[in-house]
C-alpha positions as CSV (number, residue, x, y, z in Angstrom):
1,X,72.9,89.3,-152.7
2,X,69.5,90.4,-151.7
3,X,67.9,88.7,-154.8
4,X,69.5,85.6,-153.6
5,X,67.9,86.3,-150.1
6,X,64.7,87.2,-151.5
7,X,64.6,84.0,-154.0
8,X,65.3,81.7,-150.9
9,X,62.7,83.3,-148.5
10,X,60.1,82.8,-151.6
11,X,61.5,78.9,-152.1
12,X,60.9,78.6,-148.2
13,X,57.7,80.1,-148.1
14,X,56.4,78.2,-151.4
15,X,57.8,74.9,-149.7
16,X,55.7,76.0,-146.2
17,X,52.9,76.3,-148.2
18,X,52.7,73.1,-150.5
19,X,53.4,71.5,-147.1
20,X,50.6,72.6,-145.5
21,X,48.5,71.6,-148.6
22,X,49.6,68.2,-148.2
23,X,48.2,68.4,-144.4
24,X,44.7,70.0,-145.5
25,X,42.3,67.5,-147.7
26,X,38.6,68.7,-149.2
27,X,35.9,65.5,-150.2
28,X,32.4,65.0,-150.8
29,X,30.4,61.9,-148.6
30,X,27.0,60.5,-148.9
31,X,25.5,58.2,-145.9
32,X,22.6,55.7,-144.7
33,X,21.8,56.0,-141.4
34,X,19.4,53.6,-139.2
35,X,17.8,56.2,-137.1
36,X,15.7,55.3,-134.2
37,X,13.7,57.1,-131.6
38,X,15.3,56.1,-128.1
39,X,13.2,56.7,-124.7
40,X,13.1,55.9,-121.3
41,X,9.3,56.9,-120.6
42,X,7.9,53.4,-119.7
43,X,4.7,53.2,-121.4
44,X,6.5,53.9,-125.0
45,X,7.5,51.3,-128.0
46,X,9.4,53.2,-130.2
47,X,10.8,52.3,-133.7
48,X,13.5,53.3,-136.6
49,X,13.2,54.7,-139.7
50,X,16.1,54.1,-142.8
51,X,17.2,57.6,-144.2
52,X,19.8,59.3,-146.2
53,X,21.9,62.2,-146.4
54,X,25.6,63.7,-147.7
55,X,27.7,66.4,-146.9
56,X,31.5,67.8,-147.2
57,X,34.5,67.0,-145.6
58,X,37.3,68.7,-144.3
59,X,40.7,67.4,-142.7
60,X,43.6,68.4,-141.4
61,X,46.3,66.5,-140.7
62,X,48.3,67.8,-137.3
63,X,50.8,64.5,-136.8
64,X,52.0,61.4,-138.9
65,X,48.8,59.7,-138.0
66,X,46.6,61.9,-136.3
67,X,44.2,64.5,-138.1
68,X,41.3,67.0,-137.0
69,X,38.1,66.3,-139.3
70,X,35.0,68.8,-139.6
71,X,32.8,69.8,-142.9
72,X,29.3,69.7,-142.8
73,X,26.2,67.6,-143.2
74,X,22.7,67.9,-144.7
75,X,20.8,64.6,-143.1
76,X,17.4,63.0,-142.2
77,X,16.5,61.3,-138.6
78,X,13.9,60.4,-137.1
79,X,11.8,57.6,-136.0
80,X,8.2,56.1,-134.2
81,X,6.4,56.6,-131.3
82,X,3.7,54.6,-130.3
83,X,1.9,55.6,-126.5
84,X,-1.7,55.0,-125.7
85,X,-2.5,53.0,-128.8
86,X,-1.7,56.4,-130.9
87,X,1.6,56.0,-133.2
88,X,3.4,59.1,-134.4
89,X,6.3,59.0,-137.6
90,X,8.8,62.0,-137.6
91,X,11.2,62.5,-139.8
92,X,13.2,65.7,-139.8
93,X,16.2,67.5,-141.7
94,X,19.5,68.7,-140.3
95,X,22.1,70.7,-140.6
96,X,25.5,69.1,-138.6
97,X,28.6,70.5,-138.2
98,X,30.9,67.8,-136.7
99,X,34.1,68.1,-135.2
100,X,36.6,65.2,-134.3
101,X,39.4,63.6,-134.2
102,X,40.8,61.1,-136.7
103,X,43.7,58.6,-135.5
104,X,45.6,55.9,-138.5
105,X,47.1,52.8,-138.7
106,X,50.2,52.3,-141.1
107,X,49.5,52.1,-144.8
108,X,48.7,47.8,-145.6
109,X,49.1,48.0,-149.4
110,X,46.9,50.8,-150.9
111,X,44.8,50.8,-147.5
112,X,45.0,52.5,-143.9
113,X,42.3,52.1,-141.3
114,X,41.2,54.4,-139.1
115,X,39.0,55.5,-135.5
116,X,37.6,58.8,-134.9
117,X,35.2,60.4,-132.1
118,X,33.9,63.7,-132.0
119,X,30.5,65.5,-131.9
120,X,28.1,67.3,-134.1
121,X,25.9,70.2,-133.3
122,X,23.2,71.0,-135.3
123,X,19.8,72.7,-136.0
124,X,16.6,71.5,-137.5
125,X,15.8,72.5,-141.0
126,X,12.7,70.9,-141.8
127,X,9.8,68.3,-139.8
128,X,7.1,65.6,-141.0
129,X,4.8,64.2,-138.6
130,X,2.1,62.0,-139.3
131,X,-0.2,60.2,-137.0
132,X,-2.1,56.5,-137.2
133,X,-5.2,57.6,-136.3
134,X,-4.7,60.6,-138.1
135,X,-5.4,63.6,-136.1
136,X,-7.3,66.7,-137.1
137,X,-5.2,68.7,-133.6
138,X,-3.4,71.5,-135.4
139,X,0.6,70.7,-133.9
140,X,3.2,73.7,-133.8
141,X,6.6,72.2,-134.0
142,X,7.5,69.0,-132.3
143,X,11.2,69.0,-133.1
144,X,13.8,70.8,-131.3
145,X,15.6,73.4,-133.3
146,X,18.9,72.7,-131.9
147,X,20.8,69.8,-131.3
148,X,24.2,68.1,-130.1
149,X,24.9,64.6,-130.7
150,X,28.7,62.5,-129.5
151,X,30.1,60.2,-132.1
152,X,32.4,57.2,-132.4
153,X,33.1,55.1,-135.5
154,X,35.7,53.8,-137.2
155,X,37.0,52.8,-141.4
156,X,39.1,52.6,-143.9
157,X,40.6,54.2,-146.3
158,X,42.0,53.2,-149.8
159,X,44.5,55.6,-151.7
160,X,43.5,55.9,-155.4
161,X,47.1,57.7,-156.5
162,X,48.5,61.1,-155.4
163,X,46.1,63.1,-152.6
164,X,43.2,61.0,-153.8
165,X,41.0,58.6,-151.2
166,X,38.4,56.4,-151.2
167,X,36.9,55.9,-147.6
168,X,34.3,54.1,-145.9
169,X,33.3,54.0,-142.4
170,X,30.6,53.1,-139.6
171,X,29.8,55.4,-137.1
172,X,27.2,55.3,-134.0
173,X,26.1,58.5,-133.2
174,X,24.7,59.5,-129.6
175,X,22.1,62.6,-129.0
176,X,23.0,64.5,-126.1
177,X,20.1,66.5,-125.9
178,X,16.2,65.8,-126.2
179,X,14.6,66.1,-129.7
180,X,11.1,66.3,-128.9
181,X,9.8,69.0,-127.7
182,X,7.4,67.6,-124.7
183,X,5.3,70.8,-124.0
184,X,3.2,69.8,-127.9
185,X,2.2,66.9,-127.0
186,X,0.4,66.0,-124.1
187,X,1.6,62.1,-124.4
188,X,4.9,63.5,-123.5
189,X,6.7,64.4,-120.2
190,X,10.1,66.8,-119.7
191,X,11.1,63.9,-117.0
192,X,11.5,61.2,-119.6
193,X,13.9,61.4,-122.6
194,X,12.8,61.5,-126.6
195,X,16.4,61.4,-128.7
196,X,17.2,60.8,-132.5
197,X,20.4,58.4,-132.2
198,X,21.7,56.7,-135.2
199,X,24.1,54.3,-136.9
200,X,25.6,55.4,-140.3
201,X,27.2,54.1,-142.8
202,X,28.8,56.3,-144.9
203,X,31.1,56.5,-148.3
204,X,32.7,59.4,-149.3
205,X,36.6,60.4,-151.5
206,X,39.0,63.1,-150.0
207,X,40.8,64.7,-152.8
């Protein structure tokens, strides 16, 4: 009797578990992003640089159509300043860990669309700055080391057989805090703003 017992709290268990496999996806995803410096300080024309980057995903599925979404992602922004005749190109690396939330339509055929919002923090791994005139100033760091962006996009996916997924999607991303660091550079002020946002376009597969 108690190897029937034990043999039906194993199936239970093994059936809890393959369960919440089906709920929990891993993939890979590599982007484009349109990144642009944005600022309010009048006397500023700023411009927008094309980059690339890619990162893992993680998802969880917590309802029918609903999922929690996080991973990581390794990413360039950046973007031109130009004040006082004097134009300044940064690009800079970053580490994001996002965190969201994921809502489905029905299945159409093979495809399901999707809308998802969330943010992202993240920290600085890397800067290039150059200068038109070039400069011979000697510059400590002019990117923040931190930052937080909000997100909001939306995609599709299209299901390749068993777990597999092909997905695309489009996402505008939102920098909550300032990425310039204002007390470098004397052009700059701590009243105005200086913020990498971004629109990304991004492929990826969930297996």
């Amino acid at each position: 009797m108690r190897i029937y017992l034990y043999a039906a709290l194993l199936l239970l268990s093994s059936g809890s578990l393959l369960a919440q496999e089906r709920n929990f996806q891993l993939g890979i995803i590599g982007s484009s992003q349109l990144s642009y410096l944005n600022s309010n300080q009048g006397n500023a024309n700023t411009g927008s640089a094309l980059l690339f980057g890619f990162g893992g995903l993680a998802e969880y599925s917590f309802a029918d159509r609903y999922a929690f979404t996080s991973g990581f992602e390794y990413l360039n922004r950046g973007g031109s300043l130009e004040i006082n005749d004097t134009t300044t190109d940064y690009r800079a690396g970053f580490i994001q860990i996002p965190l969201q939330i994921k809502m489905r339509t029905r299945q159409f055929g093979y495809s399901t669309y999707f809308a998802e919002m969330g943010f992202a923090i993240g920290f600085e791994t890397g800067e290039e700055v150059s200068w038109d005139p070039a400069t011979t100033r000697d510059f400590g760091s002019l990117i923040s080391l931190f930052d937080a962006t909000f997100r909001i996009g939306m995609g599709m996916e299209y299901d390749l057989g068993g777990q597999t997924k092909l997905l695309g999607r489009l996402q505008y991303h939102r920098a909550l805090t300032d990425n310039l660091l204002s007390d470098e550079d004397p052009r700059l002020s701590d009243q105005f703003n200086y913020r990498f946002d971004y629109v990304s376009l991004s492929v990826g597969i969930l297996f």
